[in-house]
N, C-alpha and C positions, 0 to 999 in steps of 0.2 A: 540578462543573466542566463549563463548556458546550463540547461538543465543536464544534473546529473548521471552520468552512465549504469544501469541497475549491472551488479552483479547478473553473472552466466545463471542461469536458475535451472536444476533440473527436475525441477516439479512439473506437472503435464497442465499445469495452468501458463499461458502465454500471455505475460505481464508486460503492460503498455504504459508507459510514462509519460505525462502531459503537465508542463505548468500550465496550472490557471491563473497566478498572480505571482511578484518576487517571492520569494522563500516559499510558494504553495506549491504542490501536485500533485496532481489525483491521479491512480494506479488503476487500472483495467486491465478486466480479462480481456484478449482481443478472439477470445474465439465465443463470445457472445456477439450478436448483433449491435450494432451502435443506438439502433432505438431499445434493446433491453435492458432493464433495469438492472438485472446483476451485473453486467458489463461491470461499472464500479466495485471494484471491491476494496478500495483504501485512500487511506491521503496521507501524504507525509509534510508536516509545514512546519516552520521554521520560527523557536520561541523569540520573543524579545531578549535573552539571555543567547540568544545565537546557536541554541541547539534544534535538534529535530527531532519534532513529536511524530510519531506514528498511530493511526487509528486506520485498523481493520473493522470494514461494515461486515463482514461474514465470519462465523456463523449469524453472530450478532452483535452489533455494533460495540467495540469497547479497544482498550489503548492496549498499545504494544511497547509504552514505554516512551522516555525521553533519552535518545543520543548524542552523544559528540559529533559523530560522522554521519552525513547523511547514507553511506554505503551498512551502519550497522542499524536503523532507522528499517530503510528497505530488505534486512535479511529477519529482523521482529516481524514486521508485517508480512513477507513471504513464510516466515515459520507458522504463524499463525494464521494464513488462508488454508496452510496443507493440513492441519490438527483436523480430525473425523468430527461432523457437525454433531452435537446433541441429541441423543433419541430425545422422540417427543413423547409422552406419555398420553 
C-alpha cells in the first residue's frame, strides 16, 4: 500500500509520515530526535467502514475525528498539534 502524500504544511512542526501496518500511520515530529518520545505526535488508521480516524497524542491524547479522505484526517491532526498546549495550574 503506498503511503499517503501529507498536505504542504506551514506550521514550524516538520511532520513525518510512516506506515506501520495497511490502513496504519504514525506522524512524527522529525525535528525531535528518533530516540524521543514526543517525536510521535499522531496516528491516522483506517476504520473497518473504510474511513480515516485521526488521534493526536499532543497536548494530550484525544481524536481529531473520523474522515472520508485521508488528506482531511491529516489536516485535523495537523490543526490540532498547532492549537497552544493547556496552562497547567
Amino acid at each position: 500500500m503506498n503511503t499517503p502524500r501529507p498536505p504542504a504544511t506551514p506550521l514550524a512542526l516538520s511532520l513525518e509520515v510512516t506506515e506501520v501496518a495497511p490502513g496504519s500511520w504514525r506522524i512524527c515530529n522529525a525535528e525531535n530526535d528518533e530516540q524521543d518520545a514526543r517525536r510521535v505526535v499522531g496516528f491516522i488508521g483506517m476504520t473497518g467502514a473504510g474511513a480515516y480516524e485521526a488521534l493526536a497524542l499532543r497536548p494530550a491524547p484525544h481524536q481529531c475525528g473520523i474522515h472520508h479522505h485521508w488528506s482531511d484526517a491529516f489536516t485535523a491532526l495537523r490543526s490540532a498539534l498547532s492549537e497552544p498546549s493547556p496552562t497547567r495550574r
